[in-house]
N, C-alpha and C positions, 0 to 999 in steps of 0.2 A: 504494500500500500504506500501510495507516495506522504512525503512526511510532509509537505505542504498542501496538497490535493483534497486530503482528508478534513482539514480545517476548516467550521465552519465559517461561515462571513456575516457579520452583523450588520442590519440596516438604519445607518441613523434615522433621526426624526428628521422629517425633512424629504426624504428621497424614498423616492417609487421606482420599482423595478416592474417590468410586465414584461412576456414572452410575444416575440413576432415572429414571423414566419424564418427561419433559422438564425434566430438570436436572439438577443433583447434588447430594451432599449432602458434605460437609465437616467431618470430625471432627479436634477436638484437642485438646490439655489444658485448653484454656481453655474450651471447649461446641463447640457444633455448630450447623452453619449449611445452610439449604439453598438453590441457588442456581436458579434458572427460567435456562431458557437458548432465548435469541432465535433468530426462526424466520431461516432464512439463514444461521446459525452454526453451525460444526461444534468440541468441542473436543475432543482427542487427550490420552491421559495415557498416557505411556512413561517407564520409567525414573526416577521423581522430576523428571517434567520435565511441563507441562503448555504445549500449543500450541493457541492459539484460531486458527483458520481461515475465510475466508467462503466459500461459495458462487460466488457471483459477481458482478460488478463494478455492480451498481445502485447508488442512491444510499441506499434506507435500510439496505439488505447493508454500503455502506461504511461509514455514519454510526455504527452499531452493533457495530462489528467492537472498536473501541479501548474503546466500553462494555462491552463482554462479556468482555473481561479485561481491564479495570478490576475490575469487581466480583468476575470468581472470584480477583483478585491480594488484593484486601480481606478477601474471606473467608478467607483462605488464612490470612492475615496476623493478622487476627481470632481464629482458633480456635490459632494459633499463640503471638501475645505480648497479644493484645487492644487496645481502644486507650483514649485516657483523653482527657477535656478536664477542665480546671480553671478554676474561676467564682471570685469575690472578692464578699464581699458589701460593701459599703463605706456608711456614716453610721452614727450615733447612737440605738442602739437596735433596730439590723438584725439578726437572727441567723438561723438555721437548727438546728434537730438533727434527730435520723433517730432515727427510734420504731419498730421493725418493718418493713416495707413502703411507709413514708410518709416524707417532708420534712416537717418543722412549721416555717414561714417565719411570723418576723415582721419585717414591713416596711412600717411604719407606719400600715397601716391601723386599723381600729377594732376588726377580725374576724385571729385568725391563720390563714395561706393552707394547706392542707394540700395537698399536692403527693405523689399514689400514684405509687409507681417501679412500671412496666412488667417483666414478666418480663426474665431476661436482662441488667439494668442494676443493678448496685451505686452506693453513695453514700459517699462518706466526707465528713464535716465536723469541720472541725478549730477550735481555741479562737479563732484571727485572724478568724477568716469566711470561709475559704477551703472549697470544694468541688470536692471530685473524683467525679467520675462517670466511672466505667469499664464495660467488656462489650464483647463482642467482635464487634458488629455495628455497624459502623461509622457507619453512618448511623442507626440507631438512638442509639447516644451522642450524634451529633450535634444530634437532633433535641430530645432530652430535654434534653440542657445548652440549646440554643435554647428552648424552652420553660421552664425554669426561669429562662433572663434577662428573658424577656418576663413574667414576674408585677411585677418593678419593670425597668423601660429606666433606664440610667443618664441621669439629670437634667444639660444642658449646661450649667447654671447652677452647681450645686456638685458635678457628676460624683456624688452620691449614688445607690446600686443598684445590681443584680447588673448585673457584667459580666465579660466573658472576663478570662485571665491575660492580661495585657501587652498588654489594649486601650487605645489612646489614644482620649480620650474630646475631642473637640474644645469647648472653652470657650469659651460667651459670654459678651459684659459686661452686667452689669445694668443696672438702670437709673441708677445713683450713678455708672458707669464713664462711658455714653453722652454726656456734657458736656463 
């Protein structure tokens, strides 16, 4: 039995789960989410309590049994508090603001980068260089903060460029160091 699979998921107040035609769909104050549900998987909602179950004992029925609530525990979770990652712009003339629908990054290029936020995803930029990106699909936030780091990778030479909150960025020595 998978050791995450088995756990039930609890539904806060606030948020309704209903079954549609192969998946569900997941409401709550934060938005709405709809989730596809894997062939082999059965799930149960009683009581504020949701149980993901498999089928039976094959290998891709087990492999996908602890994905499949994974993902409806995210969206649950999602449409419930939402989630957020937080970027750091870091050098000398690096910035960010949010104009409508867009990120306006300069980051040293010669052109500044315009960066369209996806349905569903908020931006907040603040006067440090810091960025928040919130919404309540979780792998979505993830993907957009990932793609807003990869417009500049932070540089191992002076750590310059976006990168996550509280990454360590590992330094190399230049060439003045190397002797």
């Amino acid at each position: 039995m998978s050791r995450i699979g088995k756990n039930p998921i609890s539904i806060p107040k606030g948020v309704s789960i209903e079954s549609i035609d192969g998946g569900f769909k997941v409401k709550g104050p934060k938005g709405e989410l709809t989730q596809a549900l894997v062939e082999g998987i059965d799930v149960e909602i009683e009581e504020g309590v949701v149980t993901v179950k498999r089928r039976g004992e094959s290998g891709p029925e087990r492999s996908l049994h602890g994905l499949m609530r994974s993902l409806l525990a995210n969206a649950v979770e999602g449409v419930a508090n939402g989630f957020t990652k937080r970027l750091e712009i870091v050098g000398v003339g690096y910035r960010a603001e949010v104009k409508g629908r867009e990120v306006h990054f300069a980051l040293g290029y010669s052109h500044p980068v315009i960066f369209p936020l996806p349905e569903g995803i908020e931006v907040e930029v603040d006067k440090q260089g810091k960025i928040t990106v919130t919404g309540c699909d979780r792998q979505k936030v993830g993907q957009v903060a990932a793609n807003m780091r990869d417009l500049r990778r932070p540089d191992p030479y002076k750590a310059k460029g976006i990168r996550y909150e509280n990454e360590i960025i590992r330094r190399k020595v230049g060439k003045a160091g190397a002797k």
